[in-house]
N, C-alpha and C positions, 0 to 999 in steps of 0.2 A: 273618678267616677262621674263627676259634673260633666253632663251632656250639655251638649251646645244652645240646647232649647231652652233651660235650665240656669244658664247663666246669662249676666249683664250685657252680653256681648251681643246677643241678639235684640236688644235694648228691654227698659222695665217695663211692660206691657206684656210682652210674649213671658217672659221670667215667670213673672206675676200668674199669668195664667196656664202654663203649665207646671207649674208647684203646685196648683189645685187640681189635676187632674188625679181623678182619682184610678188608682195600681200604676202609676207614674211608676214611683219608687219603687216598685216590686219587679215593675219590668224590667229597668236596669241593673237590678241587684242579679235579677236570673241571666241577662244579658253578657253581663261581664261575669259570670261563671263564679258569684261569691261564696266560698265557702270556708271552711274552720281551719285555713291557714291561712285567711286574712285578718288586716287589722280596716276597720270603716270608721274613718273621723268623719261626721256628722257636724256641720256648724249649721247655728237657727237665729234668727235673732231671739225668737220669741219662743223655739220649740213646740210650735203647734199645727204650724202649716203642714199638711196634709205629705208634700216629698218628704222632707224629711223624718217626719214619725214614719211611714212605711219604709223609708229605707232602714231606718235603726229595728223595726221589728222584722222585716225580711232579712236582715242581716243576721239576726240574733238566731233565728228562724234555723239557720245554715250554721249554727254555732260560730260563727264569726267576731271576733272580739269587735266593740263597739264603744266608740269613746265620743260622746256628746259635748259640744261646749254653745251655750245660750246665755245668753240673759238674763238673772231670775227679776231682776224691772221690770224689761217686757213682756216676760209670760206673765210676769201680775198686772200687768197694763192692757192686758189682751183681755178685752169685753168679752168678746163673741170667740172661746178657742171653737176654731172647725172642726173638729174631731179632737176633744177632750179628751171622752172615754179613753181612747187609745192610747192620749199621753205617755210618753219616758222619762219624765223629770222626775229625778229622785236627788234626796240632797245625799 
């Protein structure tokens, strides 16, 4: 599911800024046709950057099984989450 925009490959500045785009995640969940005979691994470091809390709840969204793995350091190290409310961490 990692688009090319999205990963290191296009180096950390572009990454960085389109992980904050916001319905980023939503686009590519509808793009790639996600639905409830998938499985969407999600990795975050910190679980709050805006890609992936939207891909985990458009994923969910589609009944799509959804499996998170973060940090719970970093998301307690994150001062400012971007979009809190919306959060997925659960223990």
């Amino acid at each position: 599911m990692l688009g090319s925009d999205i990963n290191l490959s296009s180096g950390a500045f572009r990454s960085t800024m389109m992980e904050n785009v916001k319905e980023y995640g939503e686009l590519i969940v509808k793009d790639l046709d996600v639905s409830g005979n998938d499985v969407v691994i999600i990795v975050s470091t910190s679980g709050v950057n805006q890609f992936p809390v939207e891909v985990a709840i458009y994923s969910k969204q589609v009944d799509a099984k959804t499996i998170g793995i973060t940090s719970i350091i970093q998301y307690s190290k994150s001062l400012e989450p971007k979009i809190a409310s919306r959060n997925t961490y659960s223990k």
